[in-house]
C-alpha positions in Angstrom: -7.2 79.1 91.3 -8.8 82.1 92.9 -7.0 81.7 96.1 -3.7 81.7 94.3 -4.6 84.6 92.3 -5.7 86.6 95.0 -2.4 85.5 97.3 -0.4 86.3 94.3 -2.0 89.7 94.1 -3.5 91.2 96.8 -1.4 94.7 97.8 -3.4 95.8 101.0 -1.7 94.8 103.7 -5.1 94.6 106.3 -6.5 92.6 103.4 -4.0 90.3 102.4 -4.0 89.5 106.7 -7.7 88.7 106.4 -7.6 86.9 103.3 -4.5 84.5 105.0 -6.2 84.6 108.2 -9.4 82.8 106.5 -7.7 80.5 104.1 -4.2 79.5 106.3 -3.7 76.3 104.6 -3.5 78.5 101.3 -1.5 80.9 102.9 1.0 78.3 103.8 1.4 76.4 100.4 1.7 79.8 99.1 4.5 81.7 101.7 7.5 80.6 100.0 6.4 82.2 96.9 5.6 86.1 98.5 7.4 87.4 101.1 4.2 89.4 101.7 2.3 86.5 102.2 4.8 84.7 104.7 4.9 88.3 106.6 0.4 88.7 106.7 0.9 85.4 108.4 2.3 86.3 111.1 -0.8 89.0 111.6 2.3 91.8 111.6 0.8 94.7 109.5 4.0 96.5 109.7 6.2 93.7 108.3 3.3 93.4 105.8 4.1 96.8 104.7 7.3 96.4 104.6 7.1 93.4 102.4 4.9 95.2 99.9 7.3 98.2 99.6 10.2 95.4 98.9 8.0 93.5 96.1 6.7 97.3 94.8 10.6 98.4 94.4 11.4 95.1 92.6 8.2 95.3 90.3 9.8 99.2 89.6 13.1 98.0 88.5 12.1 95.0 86.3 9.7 97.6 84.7 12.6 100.2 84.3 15.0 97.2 83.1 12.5 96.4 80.8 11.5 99.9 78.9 15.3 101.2 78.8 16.2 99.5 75.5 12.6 100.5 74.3 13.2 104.0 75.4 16.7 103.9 73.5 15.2 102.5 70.4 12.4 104.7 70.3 15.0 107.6 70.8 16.3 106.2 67.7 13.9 106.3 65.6 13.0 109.8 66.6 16.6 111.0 65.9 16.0 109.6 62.0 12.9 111.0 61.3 
């Protein structure tokens, strides 16, 4: 369970190529999941990276997907007070 936690969430990329590099079998089960993951594989740092900037512009617009009809309500309820 910590494995997968850890290859779910780790964001370093020199990290994430240790932590793959010393649990491979992991790693492997785990690639198709994380793009990250399947890039620290290949000991690339630089596709690491890049990997990590794709899954931190995703998390960004889920999060902004998520608050706008928050934001619009709470906008609302300012306007009637």
């Amino acid at each position: 369970k910590d494995i997968s936690f850890l290859l779910r969430e780790l964001r370093t990329p020199d990290i994430l190529i240790e932590f793959v590099s010393r649990f491979p079998s992991a790693a492997q089960e785990f690639a198709p999941r994380r793009l990250a993951v399947q890039a620290a594989l290949s000991g690339d740092i630089e596709q690491v990276r890049a990997a990590l900037r794709i899954e931190q512009d995703e998390a960004i617009r889920r999060d902004r997907l998520w608050w706008e009809p928050l934001k619009r309500e709470l906008e609302q309820f300012r306007h009637q007070c």
